[in-house]
C-alpha positions in Angstrom: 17.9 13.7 25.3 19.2 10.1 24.7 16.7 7.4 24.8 18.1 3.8 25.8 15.6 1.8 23.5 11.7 1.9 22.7 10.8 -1.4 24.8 11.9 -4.4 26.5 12.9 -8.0 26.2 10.6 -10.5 27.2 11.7 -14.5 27.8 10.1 -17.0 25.3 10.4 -20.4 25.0 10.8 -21.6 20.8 11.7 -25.3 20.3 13.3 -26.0 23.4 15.5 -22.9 23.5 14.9 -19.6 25.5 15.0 -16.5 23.3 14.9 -12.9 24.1 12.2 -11.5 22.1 11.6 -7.5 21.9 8.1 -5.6 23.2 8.0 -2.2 22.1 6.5 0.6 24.1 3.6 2.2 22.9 4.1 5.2 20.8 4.5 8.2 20.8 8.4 7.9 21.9 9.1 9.3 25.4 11.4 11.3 26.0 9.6 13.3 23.1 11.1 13.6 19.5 14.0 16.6 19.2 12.6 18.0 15.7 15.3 20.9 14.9 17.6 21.3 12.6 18.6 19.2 10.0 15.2 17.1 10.7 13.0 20.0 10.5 14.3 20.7 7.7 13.8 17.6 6.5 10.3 17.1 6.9 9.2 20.8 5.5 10.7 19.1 2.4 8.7 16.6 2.5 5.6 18.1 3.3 6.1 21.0 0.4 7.1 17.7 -2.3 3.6 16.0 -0.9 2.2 19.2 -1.4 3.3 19.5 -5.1 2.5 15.6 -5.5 -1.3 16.2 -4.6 -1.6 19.2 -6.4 -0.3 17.0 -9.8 -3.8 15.0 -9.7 -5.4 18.2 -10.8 -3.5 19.0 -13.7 -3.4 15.5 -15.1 -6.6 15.4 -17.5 -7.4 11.8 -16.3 -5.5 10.7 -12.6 -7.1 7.2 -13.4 -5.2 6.2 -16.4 -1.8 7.5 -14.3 -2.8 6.0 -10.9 -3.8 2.3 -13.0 -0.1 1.5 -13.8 1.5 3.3 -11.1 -0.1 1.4 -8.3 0.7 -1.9 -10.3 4.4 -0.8 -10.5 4.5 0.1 -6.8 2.9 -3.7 -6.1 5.9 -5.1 -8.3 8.9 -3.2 -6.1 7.1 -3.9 -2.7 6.5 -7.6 -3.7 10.4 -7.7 -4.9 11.6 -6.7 -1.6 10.3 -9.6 -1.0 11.8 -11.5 -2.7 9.8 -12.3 -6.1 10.8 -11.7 -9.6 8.0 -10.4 -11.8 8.5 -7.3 -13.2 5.0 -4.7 -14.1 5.2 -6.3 -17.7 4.2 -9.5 -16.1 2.0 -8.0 -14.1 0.0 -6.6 -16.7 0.0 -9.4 -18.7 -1.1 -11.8 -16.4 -4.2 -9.1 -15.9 -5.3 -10.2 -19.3 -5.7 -13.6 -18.6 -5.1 -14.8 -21.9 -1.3 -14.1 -21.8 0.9 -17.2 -21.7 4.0 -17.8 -20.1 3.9 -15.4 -17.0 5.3 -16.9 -13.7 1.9 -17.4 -11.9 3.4 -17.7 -8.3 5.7 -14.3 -8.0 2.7 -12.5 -9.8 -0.3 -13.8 -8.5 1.3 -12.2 -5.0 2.2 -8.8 -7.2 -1.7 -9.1 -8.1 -3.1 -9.6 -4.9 -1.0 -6.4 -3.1 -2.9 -4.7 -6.1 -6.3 -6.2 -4.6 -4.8 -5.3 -1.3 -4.4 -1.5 -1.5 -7.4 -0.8 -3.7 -9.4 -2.8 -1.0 -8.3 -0.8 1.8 -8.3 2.8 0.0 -12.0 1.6 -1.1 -13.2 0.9 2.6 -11.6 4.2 4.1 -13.9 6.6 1.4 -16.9 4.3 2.4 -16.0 5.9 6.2 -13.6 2.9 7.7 -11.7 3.8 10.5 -7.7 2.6 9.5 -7.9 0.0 12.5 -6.7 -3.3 13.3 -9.9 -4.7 11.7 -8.9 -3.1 8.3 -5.5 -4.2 8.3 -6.3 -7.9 8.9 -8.5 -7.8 5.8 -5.9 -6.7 3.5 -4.0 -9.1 5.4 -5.9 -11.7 4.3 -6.3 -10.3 0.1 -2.9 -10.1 0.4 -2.2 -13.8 1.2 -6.2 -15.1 -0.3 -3.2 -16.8 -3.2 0.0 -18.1 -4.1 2.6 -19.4 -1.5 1.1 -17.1 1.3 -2.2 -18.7 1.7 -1.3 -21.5 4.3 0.7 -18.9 6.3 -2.9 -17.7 8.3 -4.3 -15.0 6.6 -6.1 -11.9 7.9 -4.8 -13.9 11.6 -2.5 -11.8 13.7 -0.1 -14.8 14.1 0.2 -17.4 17.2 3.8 -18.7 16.8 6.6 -17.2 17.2 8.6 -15.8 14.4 12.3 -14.5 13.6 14.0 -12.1 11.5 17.3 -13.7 9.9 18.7 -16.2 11.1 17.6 -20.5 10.8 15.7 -20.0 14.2 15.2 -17.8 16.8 17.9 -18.1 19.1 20.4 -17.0 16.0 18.4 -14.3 14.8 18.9 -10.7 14.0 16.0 -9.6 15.7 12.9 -11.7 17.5 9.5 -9.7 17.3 7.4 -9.8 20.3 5.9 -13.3 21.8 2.3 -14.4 20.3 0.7 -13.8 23.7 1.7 -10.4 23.7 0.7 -9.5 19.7 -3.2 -8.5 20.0 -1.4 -6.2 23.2 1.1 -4.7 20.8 -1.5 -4.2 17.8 -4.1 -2.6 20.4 -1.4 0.5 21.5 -0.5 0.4 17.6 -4.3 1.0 16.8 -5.0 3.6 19.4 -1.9 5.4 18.4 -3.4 5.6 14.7 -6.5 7.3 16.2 -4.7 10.1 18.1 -4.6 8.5 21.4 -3.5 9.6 23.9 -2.2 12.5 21.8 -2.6 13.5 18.3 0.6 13.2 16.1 1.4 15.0 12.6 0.3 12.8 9.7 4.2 12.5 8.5 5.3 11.9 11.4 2.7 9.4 12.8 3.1 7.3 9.3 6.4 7.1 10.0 6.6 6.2 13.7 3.7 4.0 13.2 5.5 2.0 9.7 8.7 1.3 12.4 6.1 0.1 15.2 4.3 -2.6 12.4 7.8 -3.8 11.2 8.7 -4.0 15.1 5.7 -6.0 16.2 5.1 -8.0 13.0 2.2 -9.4 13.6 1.7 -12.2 10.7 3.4 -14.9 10.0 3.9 -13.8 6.5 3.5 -10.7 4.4 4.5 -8.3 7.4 6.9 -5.8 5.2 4.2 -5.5 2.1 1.3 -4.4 4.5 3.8 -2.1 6.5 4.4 -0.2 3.3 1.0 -0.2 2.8 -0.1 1.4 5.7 2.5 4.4 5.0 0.0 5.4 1.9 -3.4 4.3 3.4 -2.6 6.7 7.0 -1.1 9.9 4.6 -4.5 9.3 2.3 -6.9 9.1 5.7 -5.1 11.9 7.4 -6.1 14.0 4.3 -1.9 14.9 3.1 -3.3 13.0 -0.2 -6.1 12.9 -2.0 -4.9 10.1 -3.9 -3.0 7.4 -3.3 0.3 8.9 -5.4 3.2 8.2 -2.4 4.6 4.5 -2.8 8.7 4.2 -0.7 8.9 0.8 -2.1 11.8 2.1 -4.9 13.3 4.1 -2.1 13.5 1.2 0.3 14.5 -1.4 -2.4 17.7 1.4 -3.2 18.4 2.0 0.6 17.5 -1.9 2.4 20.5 -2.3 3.9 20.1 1.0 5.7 16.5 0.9 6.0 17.1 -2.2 8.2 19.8 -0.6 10.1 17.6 2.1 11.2 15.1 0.0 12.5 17.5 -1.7 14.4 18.7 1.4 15.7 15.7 2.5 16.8 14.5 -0.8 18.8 18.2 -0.9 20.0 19.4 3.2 20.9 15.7 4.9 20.3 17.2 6.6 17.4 13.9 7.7 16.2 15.0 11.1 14.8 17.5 9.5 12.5 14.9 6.8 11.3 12.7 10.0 10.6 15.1 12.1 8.9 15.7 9.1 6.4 11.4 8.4 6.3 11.3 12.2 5.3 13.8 12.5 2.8 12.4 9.1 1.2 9.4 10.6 1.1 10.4 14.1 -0.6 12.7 12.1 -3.2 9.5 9.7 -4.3 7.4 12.3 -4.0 9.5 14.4 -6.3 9.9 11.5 -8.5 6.4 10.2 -8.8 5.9 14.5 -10.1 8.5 14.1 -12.5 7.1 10.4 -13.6 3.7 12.2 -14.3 5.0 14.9 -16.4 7.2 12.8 -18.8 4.1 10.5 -19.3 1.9 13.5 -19.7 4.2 14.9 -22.2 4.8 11.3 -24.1 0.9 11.3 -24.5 0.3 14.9 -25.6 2.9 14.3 -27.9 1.8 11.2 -29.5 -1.5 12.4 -29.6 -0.4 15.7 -31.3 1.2 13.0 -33.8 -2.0 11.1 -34.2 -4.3 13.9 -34.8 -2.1 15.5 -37.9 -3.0 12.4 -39.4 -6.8 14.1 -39.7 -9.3 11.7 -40.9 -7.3 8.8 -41.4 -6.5 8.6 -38.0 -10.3 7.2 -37.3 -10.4 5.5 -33.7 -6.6 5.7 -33.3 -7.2 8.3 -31.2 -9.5 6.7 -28.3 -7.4 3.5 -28.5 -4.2 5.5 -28.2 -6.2 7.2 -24.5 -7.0 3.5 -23.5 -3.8 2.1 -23.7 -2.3 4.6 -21.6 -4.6 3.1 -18.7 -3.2 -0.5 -20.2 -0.1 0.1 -22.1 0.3 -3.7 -23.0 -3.2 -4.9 -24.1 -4.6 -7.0 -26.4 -7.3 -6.1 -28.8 -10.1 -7.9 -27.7 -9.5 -6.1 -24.7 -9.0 -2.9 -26.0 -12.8 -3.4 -27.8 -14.2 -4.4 -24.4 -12.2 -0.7 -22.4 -12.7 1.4 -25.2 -16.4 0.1 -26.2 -15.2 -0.2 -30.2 -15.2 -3.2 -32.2 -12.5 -5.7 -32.7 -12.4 -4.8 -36.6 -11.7 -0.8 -35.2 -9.3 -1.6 -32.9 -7.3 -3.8 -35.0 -7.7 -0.9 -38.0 -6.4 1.9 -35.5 -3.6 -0.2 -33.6 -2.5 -0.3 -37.3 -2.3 3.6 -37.1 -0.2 3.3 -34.5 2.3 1.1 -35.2 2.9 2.9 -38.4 3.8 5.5 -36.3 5.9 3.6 -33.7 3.8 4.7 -31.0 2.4 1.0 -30.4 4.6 -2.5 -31.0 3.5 -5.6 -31.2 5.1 -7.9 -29.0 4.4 -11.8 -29.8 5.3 -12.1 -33.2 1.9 -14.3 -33.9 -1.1 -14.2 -36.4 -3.4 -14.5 -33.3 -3.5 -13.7 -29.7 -1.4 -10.7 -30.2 -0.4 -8.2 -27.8 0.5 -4.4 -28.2 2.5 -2.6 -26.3 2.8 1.0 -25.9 6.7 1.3 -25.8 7.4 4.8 -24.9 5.1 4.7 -21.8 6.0 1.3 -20.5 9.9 2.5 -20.6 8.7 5.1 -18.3 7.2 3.3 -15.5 9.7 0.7 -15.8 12.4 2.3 -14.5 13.6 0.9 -11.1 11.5 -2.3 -11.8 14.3 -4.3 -12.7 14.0 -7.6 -10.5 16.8 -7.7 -7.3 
């Protein structure tokens, strides 16, 4: 059955000019969703390639040091869809503080989507519901620096705003008047907690990512904390134990149809097609972030094999060689302070592994040098490149 749109268009007056801006019905859609056919089969994928993706935190000997740079690389695609430039090297370099030459504004906002997510996934183990509440807190880490902090953080907004366009009235799409936001987030909110029906976890992250976008509530930072509520409501609903699932490459590859299906369902209430795309997004990243896990498994095992033929003179190679894959560029002062050595062992075993091209160093300079661990940074660099 054909649905003729998912709300209404409400009157508001911007700057002297009448717009028509957009209210969406609450969720869930009515008529209800059609899931046969080629979008059943479309989410069994994606629930079988989540499967798979949690079950890789058990066979990884340490899901911290993999989770550490893969969450810092999901912050560096999401924060490029928006627009900024820093890739995860700049990321992690900026981490250690002492690293010149960084640019501070695109990666201080790289950093605090970092903060963002680890706060949220932090405050749903202590027993949080995912509410409203929780969202304006990351909200407000999200925008606490850099260009975002004047734009009312952790404040569901009270001005109107516009998507494309130079103002409202020649916009692609008008979100719904301030009055009518707390309204909007409220239905959001209640549909999160299974009222008045409960919804699949897939399918409720996905409705419920379309309904943020639709409503954006904030003045700024609206698409970072919509992709972060996709992993905080599948690690809440229990579909992951950790927080492994990051669309950000997928949307960055796919924006211009990504947009168009949101469009298409405020406009037509094409939600099935918006959901067939959500679901094989999510079965292609889940599938990749498996595949992403074994090569850097195997890189490791590999260079460790390599490090322990070296018997005794390998000395601390081996520990530093297991820290750096939790901070593959480092410097050794701060390798002494994760791996609890001293800086005359660290420097004595990054030797080790340069000798064996496992670890580079990357400044050139008597001091203040950096390492970087080459073979596992190419790995999580992939897609990373800036738009």
């Amino acid at each position: 059955m054909r649905r003729a749109g998912t709300g209404n268009f409400e009157n508001t007056t911007v700057g002297g000019e009448t717009v028509r801006a957009f209210l969406p019905e609450p969720l869930p859609p009515q008529p209800p969703l059609q899931i046969e056919g080629r979008l059943r089969d479309s989410l069994d994928r994606a629930l079988i390639a989540l499967g798979r993706l949690d079950g890789v935190s058990s066979l990884l000997p340490d899901t911290h040091l993999f989770l550490y740079t893969y969450v810092r690389k999901e912050a560096v695609l999401s924060s490029q869809i928006e627009g900024t430039q820093s890739t995860l090297s700049d990321l992690l370099l900026f981490e250690l503080e002492e690293a010149p030459g960084v640019p501070v504004d695109d990666v201080v906002e790289v950093s605090n989507y970092v903060a963002a997510l680890e706060h949220g996934l932090r405050r749903l183990r202590g027993g949080f519901p995912l509410s409203n509440r929780l969202i304006r807190e990351i909200h407000e880490i999200l925008l606490s620096r850099g260009r975002g902090h004047a734009r009312a953080p952790g404040e569901f907004r009270r001005s109107q705003n516009w998507i494309g366009g130079t103002r409202p009235g020649d916009a692609r799409y008008v979100p719904p008047p301030p009055h009518r936001v707390e309204e909007a987030m409220g239905r959001l909110e209640r549909f999160l907690h299974d009222q008045p029906v409960g919804t699949p976890a897939l399918l409720k992250a996905a409705m419920a990512h379309v309904q943020f976008e639709t409503i954006h509530p904030f003045l700024d930072g609206n698409g970072r904390v919509g992709r972060l509520l996709i992993t905080l409501l599948l690690c809440t609903e229990g579909v992951l134990r950790e927080p492994m699932l990051y669309l950000s490459l997928y949307l960055k590859q796919h924006r211009s149809r990504y947009y168009e299906l949101l469009d298409g369902v405020r406009r037509d209430g094409e939600w099935e097609e918006w959901i067939a795309f959500f679901a094989d997004g999510v079965a292609e990243t889940a599938q990749g972030a498996v595949a992403t896990a074994h090569r850097l498994l195997e890189v490791a095992d590999g260079d460790r094999d390599r490090i322990q033929r070296l018997g005794r003179r390998a000395g601390s190679a081996p520990l530093v060689h297991h820290t750096l894959q939790r901070n593959p560029i480092c410097t050794i002062s701060r390798l002494a302070q994760k791996s609890k050595l001293t800086l005359p062992t660290v420097s004595k075993a990054l030797q080790v592994l340069v000798e064996l091209g496992i670890v580079r160093e990357v400044t050139g300079k008597k001091r203040h040098r950096i390492y970087r661990y080459d073979a596992y940074m190419k790995i999580l660099d992939e897609g990373t490149e800036p738009l």
